[in-house]
DSSP file (Angstrom, degrees, kcal/mol; ACC not computed):
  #  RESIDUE AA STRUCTURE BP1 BP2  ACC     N-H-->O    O-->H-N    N-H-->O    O-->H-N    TCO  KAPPA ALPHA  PHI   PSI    X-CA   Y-CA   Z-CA
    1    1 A X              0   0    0      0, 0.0     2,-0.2     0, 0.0    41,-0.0   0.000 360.0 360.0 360.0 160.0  -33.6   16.9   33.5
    2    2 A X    >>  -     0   0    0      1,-0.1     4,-1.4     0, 0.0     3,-0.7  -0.622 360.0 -81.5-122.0-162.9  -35.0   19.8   31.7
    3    3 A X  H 3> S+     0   0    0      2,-0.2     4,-1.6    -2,-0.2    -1,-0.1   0.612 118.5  60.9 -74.4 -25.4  -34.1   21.1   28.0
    4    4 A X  H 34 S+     0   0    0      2,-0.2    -1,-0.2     1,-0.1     0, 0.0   0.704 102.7  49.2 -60.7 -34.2  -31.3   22.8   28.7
    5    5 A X  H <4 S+     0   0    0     -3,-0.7     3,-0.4     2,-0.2    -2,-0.2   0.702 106.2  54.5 -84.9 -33.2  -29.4   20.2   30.0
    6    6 A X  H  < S+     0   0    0     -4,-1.4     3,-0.4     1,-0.2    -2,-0.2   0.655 101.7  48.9 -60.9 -28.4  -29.9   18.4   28.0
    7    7 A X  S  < S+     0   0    0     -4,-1.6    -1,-0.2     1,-0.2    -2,-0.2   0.736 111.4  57.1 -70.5  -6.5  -28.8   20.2   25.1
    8    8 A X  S    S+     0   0    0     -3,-0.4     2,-0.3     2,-0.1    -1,-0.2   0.292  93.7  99.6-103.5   0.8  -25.5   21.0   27.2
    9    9 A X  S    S-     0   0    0     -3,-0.4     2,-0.1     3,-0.0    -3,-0.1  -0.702  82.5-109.7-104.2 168.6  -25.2   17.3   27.4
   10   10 A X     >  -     0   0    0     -2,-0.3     4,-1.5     1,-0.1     5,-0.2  -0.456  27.2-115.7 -76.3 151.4  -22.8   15.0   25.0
   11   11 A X  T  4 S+     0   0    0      2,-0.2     4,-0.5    -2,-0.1    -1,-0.1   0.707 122.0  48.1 -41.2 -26.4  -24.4   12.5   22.1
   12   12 A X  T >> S+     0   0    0      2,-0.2     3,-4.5     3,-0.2     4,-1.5   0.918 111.7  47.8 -97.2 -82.3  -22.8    9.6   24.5
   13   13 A X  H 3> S+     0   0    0      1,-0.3     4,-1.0     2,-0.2    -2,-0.2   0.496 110.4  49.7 -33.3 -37.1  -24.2   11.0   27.6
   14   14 A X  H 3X S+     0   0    0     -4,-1.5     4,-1.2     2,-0.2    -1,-0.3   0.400 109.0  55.2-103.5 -12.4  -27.5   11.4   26.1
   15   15 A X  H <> S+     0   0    0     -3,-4.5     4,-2.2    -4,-0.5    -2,-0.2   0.843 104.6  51.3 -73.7 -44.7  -27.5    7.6   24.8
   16   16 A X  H  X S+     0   0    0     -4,-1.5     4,-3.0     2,-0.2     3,-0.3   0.978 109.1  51.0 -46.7 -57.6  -26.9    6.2   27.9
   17   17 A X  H  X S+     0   0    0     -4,-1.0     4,-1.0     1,-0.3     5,-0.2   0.967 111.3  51.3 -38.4 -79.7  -29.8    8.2   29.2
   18   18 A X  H >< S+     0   0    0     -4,-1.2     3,-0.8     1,-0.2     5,-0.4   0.713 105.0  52.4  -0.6 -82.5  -31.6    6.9   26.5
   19   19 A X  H >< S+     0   0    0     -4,-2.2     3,-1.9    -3,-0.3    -2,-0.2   0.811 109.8  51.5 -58.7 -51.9  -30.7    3.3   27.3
   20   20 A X  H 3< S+     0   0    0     -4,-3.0    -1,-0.3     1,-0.3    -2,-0.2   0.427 107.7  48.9 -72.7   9.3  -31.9    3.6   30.9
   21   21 A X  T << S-     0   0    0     -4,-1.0    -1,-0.3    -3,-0.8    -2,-0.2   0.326 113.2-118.3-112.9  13.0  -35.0    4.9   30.2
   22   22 A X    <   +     0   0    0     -3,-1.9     2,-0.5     1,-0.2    -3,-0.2   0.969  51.6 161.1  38.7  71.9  -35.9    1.9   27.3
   23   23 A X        -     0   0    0     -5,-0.4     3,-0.4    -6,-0.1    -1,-0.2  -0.970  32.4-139.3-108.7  99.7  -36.2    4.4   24.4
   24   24 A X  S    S+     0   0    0     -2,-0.5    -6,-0.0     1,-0.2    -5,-0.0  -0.134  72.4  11.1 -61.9 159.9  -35.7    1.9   21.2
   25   25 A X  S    S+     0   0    0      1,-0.1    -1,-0.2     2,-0.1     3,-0.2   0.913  81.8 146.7  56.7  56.7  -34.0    2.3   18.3
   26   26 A X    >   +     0   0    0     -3,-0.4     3,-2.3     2,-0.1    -2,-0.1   0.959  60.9  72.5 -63.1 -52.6  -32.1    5.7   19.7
   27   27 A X  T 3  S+     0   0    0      1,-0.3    -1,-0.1   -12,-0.1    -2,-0.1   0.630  95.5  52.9  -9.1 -45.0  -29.1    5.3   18.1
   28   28 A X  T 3  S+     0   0    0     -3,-0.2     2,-0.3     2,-0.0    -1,-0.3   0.600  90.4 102.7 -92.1 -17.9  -31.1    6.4   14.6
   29   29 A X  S <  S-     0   0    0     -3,-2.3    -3,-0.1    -4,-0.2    -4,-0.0  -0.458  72.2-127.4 -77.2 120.9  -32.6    9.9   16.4
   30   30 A X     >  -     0   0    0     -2,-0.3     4,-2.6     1,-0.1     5,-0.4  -0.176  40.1 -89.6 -56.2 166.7  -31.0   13.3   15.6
   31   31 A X  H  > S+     0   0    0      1,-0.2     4,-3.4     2,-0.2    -2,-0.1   0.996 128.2  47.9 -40.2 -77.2  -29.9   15.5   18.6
   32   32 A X  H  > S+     0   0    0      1,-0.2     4,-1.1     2,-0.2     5,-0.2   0.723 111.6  53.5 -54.1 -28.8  -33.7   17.4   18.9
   33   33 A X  H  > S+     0   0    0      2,-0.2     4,-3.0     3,-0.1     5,-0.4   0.891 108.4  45.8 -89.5 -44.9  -35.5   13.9   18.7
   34   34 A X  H  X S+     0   0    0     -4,-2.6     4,-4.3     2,-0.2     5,-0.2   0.943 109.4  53.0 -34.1 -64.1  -33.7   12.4   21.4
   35   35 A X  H  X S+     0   0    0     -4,-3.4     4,-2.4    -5,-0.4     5,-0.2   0.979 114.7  42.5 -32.8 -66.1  -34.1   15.3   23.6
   36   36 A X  H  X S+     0   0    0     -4,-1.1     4,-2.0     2,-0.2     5,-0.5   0.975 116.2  49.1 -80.0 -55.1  -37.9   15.3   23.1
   37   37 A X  H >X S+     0   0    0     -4,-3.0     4,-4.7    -5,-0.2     3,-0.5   0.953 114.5  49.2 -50.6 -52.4  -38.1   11.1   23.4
   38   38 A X  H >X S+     0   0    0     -4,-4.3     4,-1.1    -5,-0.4     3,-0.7   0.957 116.6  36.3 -47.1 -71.3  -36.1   11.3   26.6
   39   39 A X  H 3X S+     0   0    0     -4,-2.4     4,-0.6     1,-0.3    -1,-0.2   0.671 113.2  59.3 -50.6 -11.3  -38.2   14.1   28.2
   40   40 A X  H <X S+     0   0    0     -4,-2.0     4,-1.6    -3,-0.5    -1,-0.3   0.806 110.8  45.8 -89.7 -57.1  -41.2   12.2   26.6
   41   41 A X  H XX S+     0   0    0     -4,-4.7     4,-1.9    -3,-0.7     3,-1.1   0.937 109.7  51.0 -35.6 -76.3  -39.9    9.1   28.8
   42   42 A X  H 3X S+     0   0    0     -4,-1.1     4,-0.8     1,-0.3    -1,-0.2   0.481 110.5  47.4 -42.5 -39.0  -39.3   11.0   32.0
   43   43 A X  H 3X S+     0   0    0     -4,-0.6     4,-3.9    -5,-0.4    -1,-0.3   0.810 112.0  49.7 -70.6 -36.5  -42.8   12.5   32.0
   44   44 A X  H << S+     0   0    0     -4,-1.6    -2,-0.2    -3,-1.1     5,-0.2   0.991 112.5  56.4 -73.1 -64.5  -44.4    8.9   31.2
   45   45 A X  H  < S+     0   0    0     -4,-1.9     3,-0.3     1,-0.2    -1,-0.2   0.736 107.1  42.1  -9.5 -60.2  -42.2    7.9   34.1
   46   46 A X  H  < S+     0   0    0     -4,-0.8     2,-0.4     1,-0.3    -2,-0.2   0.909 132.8  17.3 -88.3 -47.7  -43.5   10.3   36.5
   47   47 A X    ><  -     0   0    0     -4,-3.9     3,-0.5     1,-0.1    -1,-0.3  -0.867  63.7-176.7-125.4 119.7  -47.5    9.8   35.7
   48   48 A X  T 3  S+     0   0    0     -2,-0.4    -1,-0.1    -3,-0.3    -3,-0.1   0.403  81.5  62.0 -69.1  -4.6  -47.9    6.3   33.6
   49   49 A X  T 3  S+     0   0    0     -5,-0.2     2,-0.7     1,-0.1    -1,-0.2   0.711  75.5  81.5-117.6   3.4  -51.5    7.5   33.5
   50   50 A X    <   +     0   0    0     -3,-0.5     2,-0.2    -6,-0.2    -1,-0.1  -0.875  62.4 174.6 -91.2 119.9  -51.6   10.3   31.8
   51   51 A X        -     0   0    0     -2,-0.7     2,-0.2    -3,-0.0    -3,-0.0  -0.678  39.1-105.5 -95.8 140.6  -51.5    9.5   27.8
   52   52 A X        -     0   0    0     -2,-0.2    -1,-0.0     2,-0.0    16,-0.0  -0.491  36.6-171.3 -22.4 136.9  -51.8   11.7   25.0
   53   53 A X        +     0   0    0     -2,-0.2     2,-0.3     2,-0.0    17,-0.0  -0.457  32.3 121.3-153.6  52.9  -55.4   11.3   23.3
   54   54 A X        -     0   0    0     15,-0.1     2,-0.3    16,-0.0    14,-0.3  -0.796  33.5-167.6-137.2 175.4  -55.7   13.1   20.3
   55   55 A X  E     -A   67   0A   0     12,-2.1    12,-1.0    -2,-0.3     2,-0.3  -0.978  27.7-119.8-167.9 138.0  -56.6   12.4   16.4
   56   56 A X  E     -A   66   0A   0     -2,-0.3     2,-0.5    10,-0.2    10,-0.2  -0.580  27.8-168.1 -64.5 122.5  -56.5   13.8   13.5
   57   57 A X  E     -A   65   0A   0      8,-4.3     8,-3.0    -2,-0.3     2,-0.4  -0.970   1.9-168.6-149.0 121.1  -60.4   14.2   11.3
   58   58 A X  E     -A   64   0A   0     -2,-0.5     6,-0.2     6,-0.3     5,-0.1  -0.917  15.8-151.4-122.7 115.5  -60.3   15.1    7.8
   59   59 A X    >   -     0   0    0      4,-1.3     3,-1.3    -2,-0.4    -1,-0.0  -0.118  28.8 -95.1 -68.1 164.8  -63.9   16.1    6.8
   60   60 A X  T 3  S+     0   0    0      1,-0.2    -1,-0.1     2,-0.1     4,-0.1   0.665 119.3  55.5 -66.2 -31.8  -65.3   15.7    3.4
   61   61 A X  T 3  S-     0   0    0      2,-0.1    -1,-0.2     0, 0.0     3,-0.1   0.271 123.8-100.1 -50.3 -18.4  -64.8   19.3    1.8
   62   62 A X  S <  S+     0   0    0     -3,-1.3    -2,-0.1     1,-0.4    -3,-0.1   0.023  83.9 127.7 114.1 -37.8  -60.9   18.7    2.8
   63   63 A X        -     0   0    0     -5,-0.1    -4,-1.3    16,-0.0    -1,-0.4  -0.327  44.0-153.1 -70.0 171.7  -60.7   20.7    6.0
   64   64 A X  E     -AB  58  80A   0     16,-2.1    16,-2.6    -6,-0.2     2,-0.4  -0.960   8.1-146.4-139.9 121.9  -59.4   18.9    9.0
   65   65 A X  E     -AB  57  79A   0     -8,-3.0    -8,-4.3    14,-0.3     2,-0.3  -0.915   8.6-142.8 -93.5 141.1  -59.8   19.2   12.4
   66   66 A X  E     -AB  56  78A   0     12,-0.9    12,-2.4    -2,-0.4     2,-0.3  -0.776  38.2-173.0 -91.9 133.9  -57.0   18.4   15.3
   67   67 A X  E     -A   55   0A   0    -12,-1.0   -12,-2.1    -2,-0.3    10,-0.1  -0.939  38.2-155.2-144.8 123.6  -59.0   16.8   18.4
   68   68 A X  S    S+     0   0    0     -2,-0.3     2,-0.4   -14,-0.3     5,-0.1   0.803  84.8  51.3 -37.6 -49.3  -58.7   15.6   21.9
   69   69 A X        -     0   0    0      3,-0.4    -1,-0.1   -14,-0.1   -15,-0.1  -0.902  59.3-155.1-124.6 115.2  -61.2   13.3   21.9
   70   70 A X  S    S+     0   0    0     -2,-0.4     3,-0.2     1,-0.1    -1,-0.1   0.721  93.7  67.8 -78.6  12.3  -62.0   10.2   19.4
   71   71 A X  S    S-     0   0    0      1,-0.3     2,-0.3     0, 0.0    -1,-0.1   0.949 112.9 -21.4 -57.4 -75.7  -66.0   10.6   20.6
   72   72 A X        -     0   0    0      0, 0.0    -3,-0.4     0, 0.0    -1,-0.3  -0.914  64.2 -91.4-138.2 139.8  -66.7   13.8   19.1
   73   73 A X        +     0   0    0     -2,-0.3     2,-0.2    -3,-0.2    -6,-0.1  -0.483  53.6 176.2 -49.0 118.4  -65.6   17.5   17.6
   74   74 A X    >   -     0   0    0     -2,-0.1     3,-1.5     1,-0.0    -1,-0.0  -0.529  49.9 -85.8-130.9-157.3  -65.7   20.1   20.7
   75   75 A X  T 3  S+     0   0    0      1,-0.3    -2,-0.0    -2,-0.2    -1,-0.0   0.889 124.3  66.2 -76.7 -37.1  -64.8   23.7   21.1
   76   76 A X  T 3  S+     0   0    0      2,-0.1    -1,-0.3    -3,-0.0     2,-0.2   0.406  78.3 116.3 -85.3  19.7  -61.3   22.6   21.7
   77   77 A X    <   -     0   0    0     -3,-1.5     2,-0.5   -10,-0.1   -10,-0.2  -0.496  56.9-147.0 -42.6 126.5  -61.1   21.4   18.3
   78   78 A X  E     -B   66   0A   0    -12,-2.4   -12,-0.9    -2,-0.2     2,-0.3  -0.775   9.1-147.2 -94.3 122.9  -58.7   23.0   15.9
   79   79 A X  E     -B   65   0A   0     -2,-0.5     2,-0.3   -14,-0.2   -14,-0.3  -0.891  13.4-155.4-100.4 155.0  -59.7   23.3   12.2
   80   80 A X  E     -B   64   0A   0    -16,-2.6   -16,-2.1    -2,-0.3     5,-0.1  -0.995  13.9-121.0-142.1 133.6  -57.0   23.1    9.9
   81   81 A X     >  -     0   0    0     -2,-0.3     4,-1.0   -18,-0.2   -19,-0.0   0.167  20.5-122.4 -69.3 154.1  -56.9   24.4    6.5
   82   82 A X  H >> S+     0   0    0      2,-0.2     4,-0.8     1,-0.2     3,-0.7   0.936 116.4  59.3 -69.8 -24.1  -56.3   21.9    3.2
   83   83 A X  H >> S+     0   0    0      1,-0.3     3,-1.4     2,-0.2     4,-1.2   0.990 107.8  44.9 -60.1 -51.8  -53.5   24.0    2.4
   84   84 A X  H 34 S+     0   0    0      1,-0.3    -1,-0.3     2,-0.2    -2,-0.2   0.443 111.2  45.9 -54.5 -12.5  -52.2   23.0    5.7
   85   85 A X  H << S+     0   0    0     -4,-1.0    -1,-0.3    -3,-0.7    -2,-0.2   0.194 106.4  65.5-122.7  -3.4  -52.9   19.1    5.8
   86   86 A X  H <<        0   0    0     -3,-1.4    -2,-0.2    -4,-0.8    -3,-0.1   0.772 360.0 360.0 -72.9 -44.1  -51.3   19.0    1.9
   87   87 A X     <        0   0    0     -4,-1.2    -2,-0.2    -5,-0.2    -1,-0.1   0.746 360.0 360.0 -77.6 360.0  -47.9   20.0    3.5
């Protein structure tokens, strides 16, 4: 299913869904988190070996970098401001 359909689908419809994919606790997920956990399912579904792999590193001056990788800081590191890591 994609995101469209899913918003066009009912709260009941979209529990069930839920329930056959083992998504815990659902019941307790707004509309928009549901959505995302199902489609978050369905992808795991289709490759169990690709994982998310990424981590938060908050430096000693306060800035932060967003990272792929828990080796080391690479070019596809994000820095992220203190204002931003406050909110």
């Amino acid at each position: 299913m994609n995101v469209a359909e899913l918003k066009s689908t009912s709260m009941v419809e979209l529990n069930d869904l839920a329930v056959t994919l083992n998504i815990g606790e659902h019941r307790n997920f707004a509309r928009q988190e549901l959505i995302f956990r199902i489609l978050q399912a369905e992808a795991l579904q289709k490759r169990p070996d690709v994982r998310p792999k990424a981590f938060w590193k908050i430096m000693p001056d306060g800035f932060g970098f967003f990272a792929l990788s828990h080796e080391q800081l690479s070019q596809r590191s994000r820095r992220i401001s203190m204002s931003l890591l406050r909110r």
